[in-house]
TIGU-398565 format. One line per field, with one value per residue (C-alpha): residue in one letter; chain; residue number from 1; x, y, z. Coordinates in pm, 1 decimal, m for minus. Last residue first. Layout:
# residues N
code: [A; ...]
unit: [A; ...]
pos: [NUM; ...]
east: [X; ...]
north: [Y; ...]
up: [Z; ...]
//
This chain:
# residues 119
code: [X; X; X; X; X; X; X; X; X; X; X; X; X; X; X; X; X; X; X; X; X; X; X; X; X; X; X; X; X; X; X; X; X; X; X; X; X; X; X; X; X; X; X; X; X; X; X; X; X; X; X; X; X; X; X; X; X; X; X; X; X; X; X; X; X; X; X; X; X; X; X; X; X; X; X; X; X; X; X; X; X; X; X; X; X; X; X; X; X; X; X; X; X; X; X; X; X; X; X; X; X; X; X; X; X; X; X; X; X; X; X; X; X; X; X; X; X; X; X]
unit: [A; A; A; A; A; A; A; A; A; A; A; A; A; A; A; A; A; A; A; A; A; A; A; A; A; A; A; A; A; A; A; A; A; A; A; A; A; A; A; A; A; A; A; A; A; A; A; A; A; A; A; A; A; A; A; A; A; A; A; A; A; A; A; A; A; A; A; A; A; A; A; A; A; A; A; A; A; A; A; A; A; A; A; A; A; A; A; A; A; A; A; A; A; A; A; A; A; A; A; A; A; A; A; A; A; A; A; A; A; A; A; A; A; A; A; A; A; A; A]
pos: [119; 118; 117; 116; 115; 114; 113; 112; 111; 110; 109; 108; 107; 106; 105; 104; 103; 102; 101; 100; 99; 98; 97; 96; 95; 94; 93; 92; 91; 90; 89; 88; 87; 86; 85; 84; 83; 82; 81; 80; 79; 78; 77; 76; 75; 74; 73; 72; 71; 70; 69; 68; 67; 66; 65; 64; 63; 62; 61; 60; 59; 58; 57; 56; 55; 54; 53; 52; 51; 50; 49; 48; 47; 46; 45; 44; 43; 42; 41; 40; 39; 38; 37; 36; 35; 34; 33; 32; 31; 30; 29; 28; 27; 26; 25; 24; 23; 22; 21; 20; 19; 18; 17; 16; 15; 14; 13; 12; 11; 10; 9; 8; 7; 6; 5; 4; 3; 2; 1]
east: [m718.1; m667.0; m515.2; m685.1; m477.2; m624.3; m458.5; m562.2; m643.7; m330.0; m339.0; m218.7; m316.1; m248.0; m296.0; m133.3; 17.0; 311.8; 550.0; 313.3; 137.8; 152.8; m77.6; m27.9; m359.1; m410.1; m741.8; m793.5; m737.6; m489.7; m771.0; m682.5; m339.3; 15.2; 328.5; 511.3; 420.4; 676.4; 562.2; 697.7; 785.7; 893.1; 1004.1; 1284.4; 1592.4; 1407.3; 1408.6; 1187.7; 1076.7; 821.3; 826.4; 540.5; 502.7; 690.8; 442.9; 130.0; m170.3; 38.2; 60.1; 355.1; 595.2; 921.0; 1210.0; 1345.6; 1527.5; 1431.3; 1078.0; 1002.9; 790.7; 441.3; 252.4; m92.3; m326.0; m708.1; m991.9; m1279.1; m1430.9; m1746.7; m1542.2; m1133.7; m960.3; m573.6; m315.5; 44.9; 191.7; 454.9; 640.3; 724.9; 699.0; 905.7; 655.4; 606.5; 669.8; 437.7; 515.6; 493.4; 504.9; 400.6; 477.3; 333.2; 566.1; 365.8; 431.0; 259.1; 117.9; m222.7; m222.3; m162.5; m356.9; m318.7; m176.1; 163.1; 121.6; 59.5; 20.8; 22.0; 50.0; 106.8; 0.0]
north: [3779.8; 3542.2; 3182.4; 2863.7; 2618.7; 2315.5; 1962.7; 1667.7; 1355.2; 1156.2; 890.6; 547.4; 290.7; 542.6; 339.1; 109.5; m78.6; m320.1; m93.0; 115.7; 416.3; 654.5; 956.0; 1324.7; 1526.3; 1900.5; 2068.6; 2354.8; 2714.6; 2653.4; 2876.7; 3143.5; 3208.0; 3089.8; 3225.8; 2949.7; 2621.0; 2384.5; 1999.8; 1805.0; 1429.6; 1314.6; 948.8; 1163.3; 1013.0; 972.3; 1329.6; 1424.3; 1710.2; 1836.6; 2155.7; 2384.9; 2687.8; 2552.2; 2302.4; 2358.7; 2367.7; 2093.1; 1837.3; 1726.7; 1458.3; 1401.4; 1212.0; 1129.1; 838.9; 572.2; 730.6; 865.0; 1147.6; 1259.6; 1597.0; 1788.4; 1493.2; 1590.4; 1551.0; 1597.1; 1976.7; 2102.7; 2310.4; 2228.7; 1895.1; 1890.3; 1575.1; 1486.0; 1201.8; 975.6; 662.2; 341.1; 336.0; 205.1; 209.0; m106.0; m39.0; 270.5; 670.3; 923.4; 1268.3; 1515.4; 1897.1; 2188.3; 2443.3; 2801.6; 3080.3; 3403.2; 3557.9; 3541.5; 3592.0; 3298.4; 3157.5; 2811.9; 2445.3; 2352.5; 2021.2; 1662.4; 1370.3; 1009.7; 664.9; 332.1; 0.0]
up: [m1224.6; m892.5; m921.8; m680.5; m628.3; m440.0; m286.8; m359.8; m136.3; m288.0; m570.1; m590.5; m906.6; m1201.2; m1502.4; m1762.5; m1507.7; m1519.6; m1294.0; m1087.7; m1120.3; m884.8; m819.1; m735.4; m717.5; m825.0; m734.4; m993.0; m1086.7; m1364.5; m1544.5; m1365.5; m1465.5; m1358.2; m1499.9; m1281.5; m1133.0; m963.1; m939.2; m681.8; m621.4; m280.6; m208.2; 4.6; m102.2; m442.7; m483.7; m783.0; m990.1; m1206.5; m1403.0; m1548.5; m1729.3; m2062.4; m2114.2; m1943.3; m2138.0; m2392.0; m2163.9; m2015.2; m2011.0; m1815.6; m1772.6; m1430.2; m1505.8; m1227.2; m1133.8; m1477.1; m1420.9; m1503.1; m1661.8; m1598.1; m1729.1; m1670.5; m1449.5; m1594.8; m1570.2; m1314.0; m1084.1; m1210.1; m1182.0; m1188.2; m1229.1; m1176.2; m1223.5; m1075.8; m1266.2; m1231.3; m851.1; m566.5; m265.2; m132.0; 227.9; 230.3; 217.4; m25.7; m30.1; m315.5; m298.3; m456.3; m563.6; m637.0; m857.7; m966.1; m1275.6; m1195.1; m798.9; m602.4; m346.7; m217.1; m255.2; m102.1; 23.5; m160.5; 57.1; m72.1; 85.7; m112.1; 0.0]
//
C-alpha cells in the first residue's frame, strides 16, 4: 500500500508561482512513474505531466508546457511539481498519483490539494 500527501496548494495571484509537494510513504513504494493531475469546478480531471521514477524524464501536456516543471528526490520518495506564470484557469485541485511498474494506469493517488489563481 502506497501513501500520498501533496502540500503547497493556495492563493496565487495570476502571474505568480507556487511548488506543490508530493510525499509518499508505504513499504512497497518504488513506482514506475509519478503524475500529476488537476480537476477544475465542473471539468474531468485531466493529465498535468508525469515522471520517470528511475530516469526522471518528463511529459507534459500541452496547457502547461513551458510553465510547469516536475521534480523528484528519491531520497525523500517526494515528487513536486513547480508552477510558474500561472493564470486562472490553472485554478484547480491538483492530485499526485503513482502508477506502478506493469500498469497502464495510475493505481495510488493523494487527497488533492487546491490552487486557486486570482485575475
Amino acid at each position: 500500500q502506497v501513501q500520498l500527501v501533496e502540500s503547497g496548494g493556495g492563493l496565487v495571484q495570476a502571474g505568480g508561482s507556487l511548488r506543490l509537494s508530493c510525499a509518499a510513504s508505504g513499504r512497497t513504494f518504488s513506482p514506475y512513474a509519478m503524475g500529476w493531475f488537476r480537476q477544475a469546478p465542473g471539468k474531468e480531471r485531466e493529465f498535468v505531466g508525469r515522471i520517470i521514477w528511475s530516469g526522471g524524464s518528463t511529459s507534459y501536456s500541452d496547457s502547461v508546457k513551458g510553465r510547469f516543471t516536475i521534480s523528484r528526490d528519491n531520497a525523500k520518495n517526494t515528487v513536486y511539481l513547480q508552477m510558474t506564470s500561472l493564470n486562472p484557469e490553472d485554478t484547480a485541485v491538483y492530485y499526485c498519483a503513482t502508477k506502478s511498474y506493469g500498469r497502464g494506469f495510475y493505481d495510488y493517488w493523494g487527497q488533492g490539494t487546491q490552487v486557486t489563481v486570482s485575475s
